[in-house]
C-alpha positions as CSV (number, residue, x, y, z in Angstrom):
1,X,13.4,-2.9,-13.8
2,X,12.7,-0.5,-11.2
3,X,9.5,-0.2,-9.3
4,X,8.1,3.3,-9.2
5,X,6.8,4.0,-5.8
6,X,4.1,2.4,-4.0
7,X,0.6,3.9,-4.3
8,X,-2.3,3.2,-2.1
9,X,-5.3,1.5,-3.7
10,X,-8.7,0.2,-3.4
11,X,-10.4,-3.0,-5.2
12,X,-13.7,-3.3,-6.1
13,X,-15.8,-6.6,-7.4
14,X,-17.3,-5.6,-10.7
15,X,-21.0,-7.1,-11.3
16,X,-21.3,-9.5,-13.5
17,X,-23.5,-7.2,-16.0
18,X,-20.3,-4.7,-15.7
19,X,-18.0,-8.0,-17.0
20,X,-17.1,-9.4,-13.3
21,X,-13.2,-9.4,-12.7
22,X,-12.2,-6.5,-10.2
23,X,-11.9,-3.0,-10.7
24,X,-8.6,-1.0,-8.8
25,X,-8.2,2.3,-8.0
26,X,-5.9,5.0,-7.0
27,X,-7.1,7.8,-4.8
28,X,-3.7,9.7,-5.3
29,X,-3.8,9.8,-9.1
30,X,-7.4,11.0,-10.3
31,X,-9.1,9.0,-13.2
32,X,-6.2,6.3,-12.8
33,X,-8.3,3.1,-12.8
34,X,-8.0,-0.6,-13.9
35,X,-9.5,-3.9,-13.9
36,X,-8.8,-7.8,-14.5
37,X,-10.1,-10.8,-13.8
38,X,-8.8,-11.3,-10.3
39,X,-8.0,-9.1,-7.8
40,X,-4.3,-10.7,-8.4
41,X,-4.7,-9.7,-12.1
42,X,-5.9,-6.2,-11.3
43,X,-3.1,-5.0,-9.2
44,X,-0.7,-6.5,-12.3
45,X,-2.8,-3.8,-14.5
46,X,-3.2,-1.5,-12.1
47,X,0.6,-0.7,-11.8
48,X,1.2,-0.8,-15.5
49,X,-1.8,2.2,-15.3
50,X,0.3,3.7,-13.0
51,X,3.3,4.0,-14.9
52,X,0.8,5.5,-17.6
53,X,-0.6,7.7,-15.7
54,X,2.6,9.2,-14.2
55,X,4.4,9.1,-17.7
56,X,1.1,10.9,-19.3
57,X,1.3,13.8,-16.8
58,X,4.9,14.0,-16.8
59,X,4.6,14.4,-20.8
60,X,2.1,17.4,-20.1
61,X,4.6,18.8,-17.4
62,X,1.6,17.8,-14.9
63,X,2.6,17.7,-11.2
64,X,2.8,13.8,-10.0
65,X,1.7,13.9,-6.8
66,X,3.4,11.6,-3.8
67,X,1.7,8.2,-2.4
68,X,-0.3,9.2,0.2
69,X,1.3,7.9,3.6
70,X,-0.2,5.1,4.6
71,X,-2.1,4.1,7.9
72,X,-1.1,1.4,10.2
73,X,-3.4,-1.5,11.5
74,X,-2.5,-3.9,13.7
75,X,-4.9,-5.9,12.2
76,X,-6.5,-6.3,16.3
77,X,-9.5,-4.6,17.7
78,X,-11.6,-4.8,20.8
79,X,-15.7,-4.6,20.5
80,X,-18.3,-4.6,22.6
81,X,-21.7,-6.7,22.1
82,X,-25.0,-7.7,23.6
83,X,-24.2,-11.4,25.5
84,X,-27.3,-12.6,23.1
85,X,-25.6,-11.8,20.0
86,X,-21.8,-13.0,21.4
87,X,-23.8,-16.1,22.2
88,X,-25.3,-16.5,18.8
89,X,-21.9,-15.9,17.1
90,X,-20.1,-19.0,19.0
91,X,-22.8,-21.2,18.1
92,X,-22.7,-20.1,14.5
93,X,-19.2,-20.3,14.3
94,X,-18.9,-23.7,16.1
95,X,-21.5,-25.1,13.9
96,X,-19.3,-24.1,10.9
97,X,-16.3,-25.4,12.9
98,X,-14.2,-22.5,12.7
99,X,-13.2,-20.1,15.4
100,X,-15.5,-16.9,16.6
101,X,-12.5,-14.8,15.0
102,X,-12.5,-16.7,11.8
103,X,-16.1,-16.0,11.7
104,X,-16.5,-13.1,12.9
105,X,-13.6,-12.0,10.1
106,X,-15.5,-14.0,7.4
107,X,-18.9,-12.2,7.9
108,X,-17.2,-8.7,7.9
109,X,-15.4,-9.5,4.9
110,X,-18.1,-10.6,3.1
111,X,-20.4,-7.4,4.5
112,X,-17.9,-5.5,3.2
113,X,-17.7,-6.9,-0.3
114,X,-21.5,-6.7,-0.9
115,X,-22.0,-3.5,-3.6
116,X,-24.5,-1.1,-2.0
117,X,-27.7,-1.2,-2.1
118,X,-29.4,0.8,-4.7
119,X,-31.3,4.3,-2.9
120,X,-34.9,2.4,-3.9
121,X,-33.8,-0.7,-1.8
122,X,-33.7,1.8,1.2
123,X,-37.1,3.3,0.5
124,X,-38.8,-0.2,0.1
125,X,-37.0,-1.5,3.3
126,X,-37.7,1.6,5.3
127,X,-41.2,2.0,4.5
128,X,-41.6,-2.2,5.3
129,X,-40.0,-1.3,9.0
130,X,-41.9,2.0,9.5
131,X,-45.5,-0.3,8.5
132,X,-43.9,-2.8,11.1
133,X,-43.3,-0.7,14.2
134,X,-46.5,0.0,15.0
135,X,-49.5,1.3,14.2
136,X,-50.0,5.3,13.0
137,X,-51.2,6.9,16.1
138,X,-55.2,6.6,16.7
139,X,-55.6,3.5,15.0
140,X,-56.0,0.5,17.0
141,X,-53.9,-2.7,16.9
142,X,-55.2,-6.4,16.1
């Protein structure tokens, strides 16, 4: 059979009150969304929703629009830090005996797969820094 092109997609984690599993989606085809149980699982349903996506809009003589082209990484990038913090992340990542880029990787990864915090979250942490920065002006430190 015949693979359809390739379309770009993003994957999600689902909460576990949403069912878990992983959610897939398809920036170039509006609405066209799937899930499964593993990401691996997903992108299996994700292109059979593509092929029913496509068929449905062809059936309604809907434009299909074209992947989108995709952008190259090398998968390599140069940053900058405070020595302190470069410091601290060697001894975290020898302590876990891996290397700083393993780490480094790992944390991102993980940062990156945490959902977002809710808008309250913000206000609760932002009004706990602004209480811890100082003082209001005229009042008087202990």
């Amino acid at each position: 059979m015949a693979r359809g092109p390739e379309y770009p997609f993003v994957i999600t984690p689902l909460e576990r009150a949403d069912g878990g599993g992983y959610l897939i989606e398809f920036p170039d085809l509006p609405g066209c969304v799937s899930d499964g149980e593993t990401p691996e699982k997903a992108i299996a349903s994700g292109r059979a929703a593509v092929r029913a996506w496509i068929a449905a809009a062809k059936a309604h003589r809907d434009p299909v629009p074209p992947p989108s082209a995709r952008a190259t990484y090398s998968g390599k990038w140069q940053i900058r830090m405070a020595r302190s913090l470069h410091h601290r992340l060697a001894e975290r990542a020898k302590a876990e005996g891996v290397s700083l880029n393993v780490f480094a990787t790992t944390i991102l990864a993980e940062a990156l797969g945490r959902p977002a915090r809710s808008r309250q979250d913000r206000k609760i942490r932002r009004a706990g820094e602004s209480s811890r920065e100082g003082a209001p002006t005229g009042a008087t430190r202990a």
